[in-house]
N, CA, C and O atoms as a CHARMM CRD file, in Angstrom:
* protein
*
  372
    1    1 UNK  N     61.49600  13.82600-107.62500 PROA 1      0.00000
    2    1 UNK  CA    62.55100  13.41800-106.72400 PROA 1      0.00000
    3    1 UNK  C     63.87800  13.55400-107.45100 PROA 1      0.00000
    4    1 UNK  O     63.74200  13.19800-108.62200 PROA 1      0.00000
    5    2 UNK  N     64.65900  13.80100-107.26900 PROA 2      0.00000
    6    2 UNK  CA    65.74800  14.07500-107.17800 PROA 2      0.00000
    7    2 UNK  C     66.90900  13.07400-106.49900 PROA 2      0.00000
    8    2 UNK  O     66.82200  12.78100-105.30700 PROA 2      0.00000
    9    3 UNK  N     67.78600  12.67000-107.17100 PROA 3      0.00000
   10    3 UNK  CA    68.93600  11.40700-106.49900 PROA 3      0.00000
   11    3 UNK  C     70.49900  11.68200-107.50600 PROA 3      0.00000
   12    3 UNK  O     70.88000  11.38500-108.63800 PROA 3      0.00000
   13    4 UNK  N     71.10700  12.48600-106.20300 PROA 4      0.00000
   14    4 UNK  CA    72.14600  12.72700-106.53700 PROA 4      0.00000
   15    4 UNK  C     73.43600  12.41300-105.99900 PROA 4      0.00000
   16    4 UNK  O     74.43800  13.10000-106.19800 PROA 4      0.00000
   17    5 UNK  N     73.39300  11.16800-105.18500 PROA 5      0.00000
   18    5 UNK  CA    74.44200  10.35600-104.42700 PROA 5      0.00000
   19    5 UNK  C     75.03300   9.84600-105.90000 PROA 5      0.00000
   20    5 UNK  O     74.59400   9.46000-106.98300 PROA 5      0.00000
   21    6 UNK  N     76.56500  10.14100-105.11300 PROA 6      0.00000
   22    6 UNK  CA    77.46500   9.45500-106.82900 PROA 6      0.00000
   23    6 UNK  C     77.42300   7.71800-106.69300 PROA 6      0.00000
   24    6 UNK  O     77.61500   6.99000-107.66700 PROA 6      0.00000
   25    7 UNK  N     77.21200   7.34100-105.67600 PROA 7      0.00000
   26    7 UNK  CA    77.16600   5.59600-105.54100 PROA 7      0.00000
   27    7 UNK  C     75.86400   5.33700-106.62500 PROA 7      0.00000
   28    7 UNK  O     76.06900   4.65500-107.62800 PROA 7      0.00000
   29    8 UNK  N     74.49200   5.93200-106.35700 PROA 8      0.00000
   30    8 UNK  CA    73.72300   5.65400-106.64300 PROA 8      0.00000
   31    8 UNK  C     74.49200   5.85900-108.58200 PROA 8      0.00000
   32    8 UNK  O     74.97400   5.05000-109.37500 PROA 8      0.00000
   33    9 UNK  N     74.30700   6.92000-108.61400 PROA 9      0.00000
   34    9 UNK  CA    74.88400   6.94600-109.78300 PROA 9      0.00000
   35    9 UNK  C     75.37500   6.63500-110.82000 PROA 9      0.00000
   36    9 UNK  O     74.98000   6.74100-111.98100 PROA 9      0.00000
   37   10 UNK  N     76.78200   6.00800-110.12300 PROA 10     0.00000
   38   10 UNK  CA    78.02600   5.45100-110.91600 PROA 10     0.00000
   39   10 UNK  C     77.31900   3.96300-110.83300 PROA 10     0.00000
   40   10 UNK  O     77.81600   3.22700-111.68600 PROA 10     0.00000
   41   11 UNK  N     76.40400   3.37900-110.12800 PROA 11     0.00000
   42   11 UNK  CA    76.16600   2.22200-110.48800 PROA 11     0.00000
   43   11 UNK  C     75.06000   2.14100-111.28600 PROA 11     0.00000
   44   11 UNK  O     74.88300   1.08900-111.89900 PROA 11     0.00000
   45   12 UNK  N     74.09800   3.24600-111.42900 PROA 12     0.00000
   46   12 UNK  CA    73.38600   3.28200-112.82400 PROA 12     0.00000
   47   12 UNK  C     73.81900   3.69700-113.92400 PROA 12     0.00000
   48   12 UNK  O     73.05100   3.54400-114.87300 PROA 12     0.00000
   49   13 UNK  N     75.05300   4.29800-114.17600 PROA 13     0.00000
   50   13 UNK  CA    75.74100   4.57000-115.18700 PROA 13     0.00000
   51   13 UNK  C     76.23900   2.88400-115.78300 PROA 13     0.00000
   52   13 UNK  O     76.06900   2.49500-116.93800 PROA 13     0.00000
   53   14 UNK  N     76.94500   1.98500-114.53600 PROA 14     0.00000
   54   14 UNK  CA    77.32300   0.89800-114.94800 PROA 14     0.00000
   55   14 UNK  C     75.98100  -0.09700-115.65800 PROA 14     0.00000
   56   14 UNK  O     76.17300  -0.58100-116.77400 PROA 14     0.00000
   57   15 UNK  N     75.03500  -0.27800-115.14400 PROA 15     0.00000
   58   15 UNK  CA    73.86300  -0.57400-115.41500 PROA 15     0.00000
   59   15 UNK  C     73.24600  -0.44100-117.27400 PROA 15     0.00000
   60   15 UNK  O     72.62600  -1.25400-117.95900 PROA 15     0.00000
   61   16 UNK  N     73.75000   0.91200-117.58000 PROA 16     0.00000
   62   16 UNK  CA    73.19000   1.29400-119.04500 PROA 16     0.00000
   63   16 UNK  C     74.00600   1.08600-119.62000 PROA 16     0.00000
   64   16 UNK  O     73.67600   1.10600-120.80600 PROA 16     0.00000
   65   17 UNK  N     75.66000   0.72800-119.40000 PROA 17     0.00000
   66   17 UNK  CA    76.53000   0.68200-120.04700 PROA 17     0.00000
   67   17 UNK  C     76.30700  -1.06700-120.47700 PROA 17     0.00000
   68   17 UNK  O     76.98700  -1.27500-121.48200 PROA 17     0.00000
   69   18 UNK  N     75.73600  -2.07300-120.12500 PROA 18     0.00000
   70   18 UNK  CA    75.66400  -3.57000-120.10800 PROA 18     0.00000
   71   18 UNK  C     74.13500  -3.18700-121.21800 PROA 18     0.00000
   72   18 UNK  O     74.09700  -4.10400-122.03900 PROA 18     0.00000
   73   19 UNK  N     73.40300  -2.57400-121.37900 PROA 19     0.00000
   74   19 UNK  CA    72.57400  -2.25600-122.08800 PROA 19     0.00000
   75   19 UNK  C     72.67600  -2.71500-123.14600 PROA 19     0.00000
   76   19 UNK  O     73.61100  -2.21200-123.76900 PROA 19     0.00000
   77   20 UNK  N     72.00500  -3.64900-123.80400 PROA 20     0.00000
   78   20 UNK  CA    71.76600  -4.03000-125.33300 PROA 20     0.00000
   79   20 UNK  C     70.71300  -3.07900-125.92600 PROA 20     0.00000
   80   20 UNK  O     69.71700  -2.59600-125.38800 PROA 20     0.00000
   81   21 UNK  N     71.21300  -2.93000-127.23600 PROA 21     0.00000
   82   21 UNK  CA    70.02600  -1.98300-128.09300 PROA 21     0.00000
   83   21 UNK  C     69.21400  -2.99300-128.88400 PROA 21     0.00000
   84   21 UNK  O     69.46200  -3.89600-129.68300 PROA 21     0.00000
   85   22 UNK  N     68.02100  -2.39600-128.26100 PROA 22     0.00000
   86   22 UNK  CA    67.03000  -3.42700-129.55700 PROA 22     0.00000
   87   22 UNK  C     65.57400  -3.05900-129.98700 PROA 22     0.00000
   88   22 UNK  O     64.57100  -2.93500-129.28400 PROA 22     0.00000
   89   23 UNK  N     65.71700  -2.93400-131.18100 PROA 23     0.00000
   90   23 UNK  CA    64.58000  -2.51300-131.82800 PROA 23     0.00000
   91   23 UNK  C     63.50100  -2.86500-131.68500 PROA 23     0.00000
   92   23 UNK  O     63.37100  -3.87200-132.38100 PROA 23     0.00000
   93   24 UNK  N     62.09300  -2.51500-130.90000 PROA 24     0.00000
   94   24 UNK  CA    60.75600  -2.75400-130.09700 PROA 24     0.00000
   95   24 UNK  C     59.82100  -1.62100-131.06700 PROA 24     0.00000
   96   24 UNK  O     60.16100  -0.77300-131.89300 PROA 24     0.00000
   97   25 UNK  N     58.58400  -2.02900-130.56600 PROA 25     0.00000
   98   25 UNK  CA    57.64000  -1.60400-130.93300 PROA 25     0.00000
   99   25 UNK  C     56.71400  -1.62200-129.74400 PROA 25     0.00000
  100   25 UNK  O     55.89100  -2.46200-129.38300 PROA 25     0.00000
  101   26 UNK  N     57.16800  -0.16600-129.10700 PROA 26     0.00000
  102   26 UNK  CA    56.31200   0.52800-127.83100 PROA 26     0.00000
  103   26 UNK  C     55.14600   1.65200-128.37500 PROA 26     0.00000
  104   26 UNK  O     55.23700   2.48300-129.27800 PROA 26     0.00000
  105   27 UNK  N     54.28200   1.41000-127.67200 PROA 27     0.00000
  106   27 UNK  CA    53.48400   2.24200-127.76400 PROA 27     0.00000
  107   27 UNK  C     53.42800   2.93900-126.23100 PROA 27     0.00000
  108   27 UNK  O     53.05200   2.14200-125.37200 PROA 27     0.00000
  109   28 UNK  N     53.77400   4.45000-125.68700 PROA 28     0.00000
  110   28 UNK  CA    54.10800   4.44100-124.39400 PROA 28     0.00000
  111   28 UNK  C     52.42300   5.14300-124.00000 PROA 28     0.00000
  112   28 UNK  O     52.11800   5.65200-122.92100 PROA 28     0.00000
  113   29 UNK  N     51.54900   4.98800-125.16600 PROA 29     0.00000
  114   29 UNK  CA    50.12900   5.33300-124.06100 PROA 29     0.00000
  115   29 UNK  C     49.46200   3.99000-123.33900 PROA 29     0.00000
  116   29 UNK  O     48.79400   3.89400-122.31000 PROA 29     0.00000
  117   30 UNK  N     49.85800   3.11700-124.17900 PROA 30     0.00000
  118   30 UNK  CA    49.51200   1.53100-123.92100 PROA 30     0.00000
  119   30 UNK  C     50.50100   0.93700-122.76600 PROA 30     0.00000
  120   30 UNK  O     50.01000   0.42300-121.76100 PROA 30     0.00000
  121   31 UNK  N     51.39800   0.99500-122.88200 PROA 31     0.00000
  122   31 UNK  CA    52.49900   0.34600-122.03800 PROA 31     0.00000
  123   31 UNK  C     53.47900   1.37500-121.29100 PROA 31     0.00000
  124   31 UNK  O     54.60100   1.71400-121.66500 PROA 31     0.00000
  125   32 UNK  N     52.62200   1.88500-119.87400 PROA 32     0.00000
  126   32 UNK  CA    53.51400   3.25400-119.59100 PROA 32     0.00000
  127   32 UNK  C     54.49800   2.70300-118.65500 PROA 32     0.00000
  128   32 UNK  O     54.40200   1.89200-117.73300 PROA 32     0.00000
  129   33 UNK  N     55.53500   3.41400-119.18200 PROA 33     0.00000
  130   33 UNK  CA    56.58700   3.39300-118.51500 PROA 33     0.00000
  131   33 UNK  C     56.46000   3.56300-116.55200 PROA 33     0.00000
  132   33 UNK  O     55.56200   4.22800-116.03500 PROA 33     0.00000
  133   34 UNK  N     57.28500   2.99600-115.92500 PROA 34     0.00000
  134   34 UNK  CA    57.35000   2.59200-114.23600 PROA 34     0.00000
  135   34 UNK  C     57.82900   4.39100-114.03300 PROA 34     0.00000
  136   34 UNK  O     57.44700   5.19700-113.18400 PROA 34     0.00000
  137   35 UNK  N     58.60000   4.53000-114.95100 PROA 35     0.00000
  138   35 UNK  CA    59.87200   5.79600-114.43500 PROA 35     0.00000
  139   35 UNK  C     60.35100   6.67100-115.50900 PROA 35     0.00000
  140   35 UNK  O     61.16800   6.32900-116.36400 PROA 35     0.00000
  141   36 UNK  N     59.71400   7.98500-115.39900 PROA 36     0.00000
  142   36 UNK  CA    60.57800   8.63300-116.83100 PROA 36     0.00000
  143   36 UNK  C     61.72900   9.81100-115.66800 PROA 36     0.00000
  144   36 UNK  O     61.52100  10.48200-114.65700 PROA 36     0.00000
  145   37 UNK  N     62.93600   9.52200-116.55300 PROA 37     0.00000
  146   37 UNK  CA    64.08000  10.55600-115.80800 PROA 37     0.00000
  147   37 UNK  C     64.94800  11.39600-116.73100 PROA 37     0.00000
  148   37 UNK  O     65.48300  11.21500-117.82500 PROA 37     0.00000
  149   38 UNK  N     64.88600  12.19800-116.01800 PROA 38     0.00000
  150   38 UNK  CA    65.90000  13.17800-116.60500 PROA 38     0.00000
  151   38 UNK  C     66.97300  13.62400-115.75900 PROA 38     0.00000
  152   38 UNK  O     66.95200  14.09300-114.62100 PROA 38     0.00000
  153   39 UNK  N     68.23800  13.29600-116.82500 PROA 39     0.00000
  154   39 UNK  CA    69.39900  12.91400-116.61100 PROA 39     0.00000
  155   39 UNK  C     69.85600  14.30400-116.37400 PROA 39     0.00000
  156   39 UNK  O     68.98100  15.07000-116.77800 PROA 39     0.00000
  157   40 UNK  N     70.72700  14.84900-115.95200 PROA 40     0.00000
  158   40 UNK  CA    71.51000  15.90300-115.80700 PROA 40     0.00000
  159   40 UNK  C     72.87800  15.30700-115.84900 PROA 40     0.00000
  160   40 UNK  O     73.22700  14.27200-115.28200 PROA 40     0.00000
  161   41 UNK  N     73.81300  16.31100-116.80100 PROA 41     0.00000
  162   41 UNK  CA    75.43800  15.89500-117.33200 PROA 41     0.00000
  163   41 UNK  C     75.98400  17.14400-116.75100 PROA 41     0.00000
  164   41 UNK  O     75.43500  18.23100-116.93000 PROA 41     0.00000
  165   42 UNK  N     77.31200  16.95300-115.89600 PROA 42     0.00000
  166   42 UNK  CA    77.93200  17.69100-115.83800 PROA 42     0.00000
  167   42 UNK  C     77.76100  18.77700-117.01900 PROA 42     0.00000
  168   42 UNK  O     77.28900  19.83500-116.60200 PROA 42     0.00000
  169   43 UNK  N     78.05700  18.74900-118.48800 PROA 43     0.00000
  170   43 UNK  CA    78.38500  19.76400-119.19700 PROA 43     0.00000
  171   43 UNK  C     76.67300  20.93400-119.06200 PROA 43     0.00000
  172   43 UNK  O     76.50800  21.96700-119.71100 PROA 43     0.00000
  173   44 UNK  N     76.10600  20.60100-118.49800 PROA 44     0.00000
  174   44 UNK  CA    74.71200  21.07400-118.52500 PROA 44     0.00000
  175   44 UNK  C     73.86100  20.44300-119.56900 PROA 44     0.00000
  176   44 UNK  O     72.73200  20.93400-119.57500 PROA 44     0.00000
  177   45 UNK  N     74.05700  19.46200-120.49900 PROA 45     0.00000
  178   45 UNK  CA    73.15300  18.87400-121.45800 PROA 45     0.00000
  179   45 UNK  C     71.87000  17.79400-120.53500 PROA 45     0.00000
  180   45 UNK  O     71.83600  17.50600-119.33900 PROA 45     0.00000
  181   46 UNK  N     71.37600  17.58700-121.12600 PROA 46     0.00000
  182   46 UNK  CA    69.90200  16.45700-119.99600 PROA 46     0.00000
  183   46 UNK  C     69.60000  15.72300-121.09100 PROA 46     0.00000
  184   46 UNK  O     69.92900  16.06200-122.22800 PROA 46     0.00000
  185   47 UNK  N     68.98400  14.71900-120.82300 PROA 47     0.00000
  186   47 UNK  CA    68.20200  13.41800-121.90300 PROA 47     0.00000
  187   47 UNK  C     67.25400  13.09200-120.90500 PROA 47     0.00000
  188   47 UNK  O     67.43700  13.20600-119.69300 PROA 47     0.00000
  189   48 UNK  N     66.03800  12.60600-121.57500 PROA 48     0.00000
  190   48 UNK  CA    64.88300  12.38900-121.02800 PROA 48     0.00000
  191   48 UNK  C     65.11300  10.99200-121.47100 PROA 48     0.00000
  192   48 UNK  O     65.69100  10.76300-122.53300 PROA 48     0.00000
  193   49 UNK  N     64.48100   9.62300-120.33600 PROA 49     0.00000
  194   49 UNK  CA    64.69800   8.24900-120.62100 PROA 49     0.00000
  195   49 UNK  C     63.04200   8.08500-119.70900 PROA 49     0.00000
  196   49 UNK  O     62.64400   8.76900-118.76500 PROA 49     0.00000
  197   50 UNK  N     62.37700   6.98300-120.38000 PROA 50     0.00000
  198   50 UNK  CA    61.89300   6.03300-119.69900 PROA 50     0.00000
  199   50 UNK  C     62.33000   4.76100-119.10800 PROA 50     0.00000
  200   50 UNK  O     63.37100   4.21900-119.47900 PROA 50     0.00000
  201   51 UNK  N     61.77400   4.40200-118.44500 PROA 51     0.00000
  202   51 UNK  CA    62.25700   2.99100-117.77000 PROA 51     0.00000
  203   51 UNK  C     61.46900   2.31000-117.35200 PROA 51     0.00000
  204   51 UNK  O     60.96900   2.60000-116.26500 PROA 51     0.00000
  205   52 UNK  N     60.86100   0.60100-118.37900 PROA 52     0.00000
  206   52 UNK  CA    59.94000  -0.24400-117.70500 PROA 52     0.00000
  207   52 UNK  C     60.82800  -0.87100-116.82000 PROA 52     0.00000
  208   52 UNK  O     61.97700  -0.85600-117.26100 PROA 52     0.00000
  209   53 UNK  N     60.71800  -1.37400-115.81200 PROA 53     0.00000
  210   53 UNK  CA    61.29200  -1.95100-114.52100 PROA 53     0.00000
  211   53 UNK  C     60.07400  -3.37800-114.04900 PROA 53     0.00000
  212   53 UNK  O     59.01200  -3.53000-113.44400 PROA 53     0.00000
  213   54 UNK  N     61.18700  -4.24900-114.86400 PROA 54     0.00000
  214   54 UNK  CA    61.06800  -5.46100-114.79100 PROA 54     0.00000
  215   54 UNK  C     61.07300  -5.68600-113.05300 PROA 54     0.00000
  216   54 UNK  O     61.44800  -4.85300-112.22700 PROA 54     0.00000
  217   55 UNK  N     60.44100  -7.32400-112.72900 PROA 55     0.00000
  218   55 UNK  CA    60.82300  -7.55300-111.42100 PROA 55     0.00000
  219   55 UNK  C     61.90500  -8.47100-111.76900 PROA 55     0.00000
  220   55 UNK  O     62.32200  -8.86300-112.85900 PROA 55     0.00000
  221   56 UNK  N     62.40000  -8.81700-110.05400 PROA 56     0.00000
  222   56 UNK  CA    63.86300  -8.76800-109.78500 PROA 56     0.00000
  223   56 UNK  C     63.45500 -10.05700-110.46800 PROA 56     0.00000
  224   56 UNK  O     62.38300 -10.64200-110.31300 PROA 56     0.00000
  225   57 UNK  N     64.79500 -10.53000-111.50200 PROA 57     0.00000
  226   57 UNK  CA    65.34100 -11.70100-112.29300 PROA 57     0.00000
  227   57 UNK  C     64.41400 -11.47900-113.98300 PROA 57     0.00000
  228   57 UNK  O     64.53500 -12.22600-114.95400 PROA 57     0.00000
  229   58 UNK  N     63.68700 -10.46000-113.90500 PROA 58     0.00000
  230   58 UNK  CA    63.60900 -10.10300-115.18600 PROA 58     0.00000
  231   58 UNK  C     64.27700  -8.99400-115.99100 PROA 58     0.00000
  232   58 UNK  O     64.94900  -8.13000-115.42700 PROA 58     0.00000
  233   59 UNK  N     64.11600  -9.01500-117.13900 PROA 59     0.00000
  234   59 UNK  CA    64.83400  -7.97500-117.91200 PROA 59     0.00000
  235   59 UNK  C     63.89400  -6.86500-118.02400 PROA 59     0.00000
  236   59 UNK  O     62.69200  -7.02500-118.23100 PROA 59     0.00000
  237   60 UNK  N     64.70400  -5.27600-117.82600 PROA 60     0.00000
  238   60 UNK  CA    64.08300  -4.49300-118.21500 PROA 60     0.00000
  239   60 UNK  C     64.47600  -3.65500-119.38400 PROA 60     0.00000
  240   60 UNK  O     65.55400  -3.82500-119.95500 PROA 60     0.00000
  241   61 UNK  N     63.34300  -2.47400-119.85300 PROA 61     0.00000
  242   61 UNK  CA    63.74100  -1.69800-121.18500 PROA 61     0.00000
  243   61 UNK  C     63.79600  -0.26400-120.48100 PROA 61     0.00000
  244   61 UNK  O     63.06100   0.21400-119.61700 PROA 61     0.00000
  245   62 UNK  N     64.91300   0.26300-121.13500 PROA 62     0.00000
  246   62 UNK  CA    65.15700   2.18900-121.39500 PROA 62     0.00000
  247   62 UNK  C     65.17400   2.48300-122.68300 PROA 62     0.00000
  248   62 UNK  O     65.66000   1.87100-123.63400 PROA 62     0.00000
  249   63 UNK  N     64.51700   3.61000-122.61300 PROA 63     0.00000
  250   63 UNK  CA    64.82200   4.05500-123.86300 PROA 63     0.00000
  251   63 UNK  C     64.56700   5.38600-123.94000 PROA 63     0.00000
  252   63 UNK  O     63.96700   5.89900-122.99500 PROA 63     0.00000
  253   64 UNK  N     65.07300   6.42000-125.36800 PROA 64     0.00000
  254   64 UNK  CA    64.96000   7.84300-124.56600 PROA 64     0.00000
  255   64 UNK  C     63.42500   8.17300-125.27300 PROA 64     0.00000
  256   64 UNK  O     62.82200   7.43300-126.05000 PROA 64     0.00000
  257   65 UNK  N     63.13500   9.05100-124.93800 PROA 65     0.00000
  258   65 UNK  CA    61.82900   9.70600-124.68600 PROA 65     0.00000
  259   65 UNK  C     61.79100  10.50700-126.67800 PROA 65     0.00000
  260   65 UNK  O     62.38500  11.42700-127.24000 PROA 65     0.00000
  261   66 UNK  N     61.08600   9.81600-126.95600 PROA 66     0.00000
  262   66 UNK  CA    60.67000  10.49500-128.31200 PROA 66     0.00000
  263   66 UNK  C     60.90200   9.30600-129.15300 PROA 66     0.00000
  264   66 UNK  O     60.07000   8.95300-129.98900 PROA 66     0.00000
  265   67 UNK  N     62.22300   8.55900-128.91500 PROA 67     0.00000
  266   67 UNK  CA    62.73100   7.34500-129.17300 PROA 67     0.00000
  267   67 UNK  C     62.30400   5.89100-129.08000 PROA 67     0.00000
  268   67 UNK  O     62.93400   4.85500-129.29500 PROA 67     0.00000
  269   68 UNK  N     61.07800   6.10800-128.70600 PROA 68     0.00000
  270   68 UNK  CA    60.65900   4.80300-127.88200 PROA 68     0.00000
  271   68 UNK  C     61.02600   3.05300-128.76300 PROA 68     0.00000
  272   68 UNK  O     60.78100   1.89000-128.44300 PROA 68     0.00000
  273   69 UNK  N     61.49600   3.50100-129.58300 PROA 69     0.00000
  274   69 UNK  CA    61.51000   2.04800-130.60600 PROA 69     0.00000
  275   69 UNK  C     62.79000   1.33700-130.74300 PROA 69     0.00000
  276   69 UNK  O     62.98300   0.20700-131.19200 PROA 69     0.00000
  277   70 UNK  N     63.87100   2.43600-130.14700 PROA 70     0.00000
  278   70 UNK  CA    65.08500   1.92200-130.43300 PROA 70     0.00000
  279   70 UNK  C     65.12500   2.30400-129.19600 PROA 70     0.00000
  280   70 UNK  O     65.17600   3.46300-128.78600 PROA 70     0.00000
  281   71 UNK  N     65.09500   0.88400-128.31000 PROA 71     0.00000
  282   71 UNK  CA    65.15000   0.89700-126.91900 PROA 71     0.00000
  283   71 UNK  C     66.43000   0.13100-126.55300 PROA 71     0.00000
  284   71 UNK  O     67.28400  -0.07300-127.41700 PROA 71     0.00000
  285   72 UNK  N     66.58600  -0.31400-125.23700 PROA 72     0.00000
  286   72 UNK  CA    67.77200  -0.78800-124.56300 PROA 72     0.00000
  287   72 UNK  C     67.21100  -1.60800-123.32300 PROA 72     0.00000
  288   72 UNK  O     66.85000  -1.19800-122.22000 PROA 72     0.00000
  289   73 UNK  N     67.26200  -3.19700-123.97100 PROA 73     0.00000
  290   73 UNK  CA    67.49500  -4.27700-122.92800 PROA 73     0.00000
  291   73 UNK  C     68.28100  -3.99700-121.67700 PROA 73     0.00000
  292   73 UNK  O     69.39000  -3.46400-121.71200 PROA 73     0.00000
  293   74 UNK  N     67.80800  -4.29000-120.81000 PROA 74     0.00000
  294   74 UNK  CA    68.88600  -4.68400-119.15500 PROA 74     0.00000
  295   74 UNK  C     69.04200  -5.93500-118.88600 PROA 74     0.00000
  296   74 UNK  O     68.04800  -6.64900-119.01800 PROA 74     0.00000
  297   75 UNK  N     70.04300  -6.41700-118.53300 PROA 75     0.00000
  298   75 UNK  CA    69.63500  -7.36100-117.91200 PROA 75     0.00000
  299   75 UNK  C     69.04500  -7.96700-116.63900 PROA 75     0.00000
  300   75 UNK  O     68.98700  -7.18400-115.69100 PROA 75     0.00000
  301   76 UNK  N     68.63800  -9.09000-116.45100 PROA 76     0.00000
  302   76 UNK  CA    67.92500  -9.68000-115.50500 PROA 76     0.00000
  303   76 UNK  C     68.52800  -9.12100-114.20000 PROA 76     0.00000
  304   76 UNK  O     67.89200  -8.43500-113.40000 PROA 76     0.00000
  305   77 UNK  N     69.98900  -9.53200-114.05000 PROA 77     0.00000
  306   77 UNK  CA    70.46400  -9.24300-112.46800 PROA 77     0.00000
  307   77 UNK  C     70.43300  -7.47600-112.94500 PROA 77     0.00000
  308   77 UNK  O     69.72400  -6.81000-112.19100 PROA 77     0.00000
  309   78 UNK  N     70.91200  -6.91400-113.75100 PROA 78     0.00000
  310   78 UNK  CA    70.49100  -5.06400-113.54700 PROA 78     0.00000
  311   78 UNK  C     69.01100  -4.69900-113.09800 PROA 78     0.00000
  312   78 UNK  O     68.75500  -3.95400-112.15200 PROA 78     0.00000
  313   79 UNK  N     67.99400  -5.38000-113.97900 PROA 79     0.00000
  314   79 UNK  CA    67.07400  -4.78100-113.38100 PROA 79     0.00000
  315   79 UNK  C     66.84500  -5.40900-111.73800 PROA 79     0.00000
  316   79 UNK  O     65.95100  -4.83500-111.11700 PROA 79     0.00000
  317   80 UNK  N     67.43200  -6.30700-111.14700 PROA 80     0.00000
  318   80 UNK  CA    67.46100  -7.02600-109.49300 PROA 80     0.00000
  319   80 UNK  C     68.25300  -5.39900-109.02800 PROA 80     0.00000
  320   80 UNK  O     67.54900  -4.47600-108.62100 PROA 80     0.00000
  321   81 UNK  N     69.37900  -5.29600-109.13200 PROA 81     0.00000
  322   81 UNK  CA    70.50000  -3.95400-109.06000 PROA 81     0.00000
  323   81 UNK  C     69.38700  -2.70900-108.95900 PROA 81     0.00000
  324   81 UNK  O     69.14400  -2.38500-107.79600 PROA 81     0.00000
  325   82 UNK  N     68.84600  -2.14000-109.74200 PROA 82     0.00000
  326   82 UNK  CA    67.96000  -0.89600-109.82900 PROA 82     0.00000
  327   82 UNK  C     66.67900  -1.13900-108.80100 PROA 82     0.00000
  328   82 UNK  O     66.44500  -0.27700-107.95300 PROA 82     0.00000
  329   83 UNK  N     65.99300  -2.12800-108.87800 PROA 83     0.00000
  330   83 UNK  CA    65.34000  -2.16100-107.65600 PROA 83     0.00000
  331   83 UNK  C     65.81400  -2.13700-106.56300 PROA 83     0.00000
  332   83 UNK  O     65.32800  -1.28900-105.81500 PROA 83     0.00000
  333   84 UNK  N     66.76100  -2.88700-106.08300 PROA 84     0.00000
  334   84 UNK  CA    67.40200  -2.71300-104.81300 PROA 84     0.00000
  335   84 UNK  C     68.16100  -1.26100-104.90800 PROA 84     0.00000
  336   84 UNK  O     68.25900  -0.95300-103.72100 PROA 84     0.00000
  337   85 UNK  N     68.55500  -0.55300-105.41900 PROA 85     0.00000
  338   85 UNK  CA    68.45700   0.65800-105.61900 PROA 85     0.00000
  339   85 UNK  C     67.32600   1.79200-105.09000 PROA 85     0.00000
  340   85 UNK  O     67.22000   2.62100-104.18600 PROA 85     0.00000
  341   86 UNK  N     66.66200   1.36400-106.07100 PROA 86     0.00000
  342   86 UNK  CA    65.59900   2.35000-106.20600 PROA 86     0.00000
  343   86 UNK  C     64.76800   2.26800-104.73000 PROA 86     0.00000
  344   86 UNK  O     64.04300   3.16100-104.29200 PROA 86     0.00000
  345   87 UNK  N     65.00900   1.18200-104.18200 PROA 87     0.00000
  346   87 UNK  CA    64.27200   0.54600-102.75600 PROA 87     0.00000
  347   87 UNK  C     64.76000   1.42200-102.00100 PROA 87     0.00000
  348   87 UNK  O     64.19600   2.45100-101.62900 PROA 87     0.00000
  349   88 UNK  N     66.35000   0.88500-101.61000 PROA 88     0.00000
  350   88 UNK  CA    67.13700   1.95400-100.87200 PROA 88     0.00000
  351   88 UNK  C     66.81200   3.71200-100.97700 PROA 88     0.00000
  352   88 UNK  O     67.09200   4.54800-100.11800 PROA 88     0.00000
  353   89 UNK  N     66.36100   3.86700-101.87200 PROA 89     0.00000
  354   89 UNK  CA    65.95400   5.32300-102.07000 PROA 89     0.00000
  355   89 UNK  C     64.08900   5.55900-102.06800 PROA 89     0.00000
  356   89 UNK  O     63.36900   6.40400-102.60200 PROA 89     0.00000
  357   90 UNK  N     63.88400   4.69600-101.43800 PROA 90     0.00000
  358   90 UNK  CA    62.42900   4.78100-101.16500 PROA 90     0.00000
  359   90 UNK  C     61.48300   5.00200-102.52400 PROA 90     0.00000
  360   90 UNK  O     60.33600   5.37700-102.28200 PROA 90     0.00000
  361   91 UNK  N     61.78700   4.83900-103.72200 PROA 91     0.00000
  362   91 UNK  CA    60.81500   5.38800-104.85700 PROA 91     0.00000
  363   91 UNK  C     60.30700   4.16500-105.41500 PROA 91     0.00000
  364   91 UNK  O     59.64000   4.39000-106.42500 PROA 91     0.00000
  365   92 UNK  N     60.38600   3.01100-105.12600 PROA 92     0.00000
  366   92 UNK  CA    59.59600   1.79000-105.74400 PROA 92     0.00000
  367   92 UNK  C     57.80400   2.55300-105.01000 PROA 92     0.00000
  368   92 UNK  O     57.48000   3.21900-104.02700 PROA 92     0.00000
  369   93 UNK  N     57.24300   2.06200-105.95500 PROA 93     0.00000
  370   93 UNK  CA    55.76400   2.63000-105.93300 PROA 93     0.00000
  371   93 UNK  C     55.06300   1.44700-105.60500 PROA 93     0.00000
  372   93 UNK  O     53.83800   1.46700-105.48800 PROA 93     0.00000
């Protein structure tokens, strides 16, 4: 799937920007990720991210793909934000 509305967007951009970094110990065959995405940048560069997706009022983790250890906290109301998101766009599973 594919989601290229700039609303959707610019408010997941805001989302990773509140992102704390914090050093975990994932194993991603044990603990698979909800969502792996790949980002597309204007300049043509991409990053591959996973995303566990906490439920709404919990915290969730990103982190990029190869990287899994030096991940990135969300917070509680972001990961509430990305579900209601992700809802609106029909991809909650």
């Amino acid at each position: 799937m594919t989601i290229d509305k700039k609303a959707f967007i610019s408010v997941f951009e805001d989302v990773l920007t509140r992102a704390e970094r914090k050093k975990q110990k994932v194993n991603v065959n044990e603990e698979k990720p909800d969502y792996d995405l790949l980002i597309h940048y204007e300049n043509g560069e991409t990053h591959g991210l996973h995303l566990v997706l906490g439920n709404k009022g919990e915290k969730s983790r990103i982190m990029y793909i190869g990287y899994e250890n030096n991940g990135f906290e969300l917070l509680s109301e972001d990961t509430t934000i990305l579900r209601d998101l992700l809802e609106d766009e029909k991809v909650i599973q």
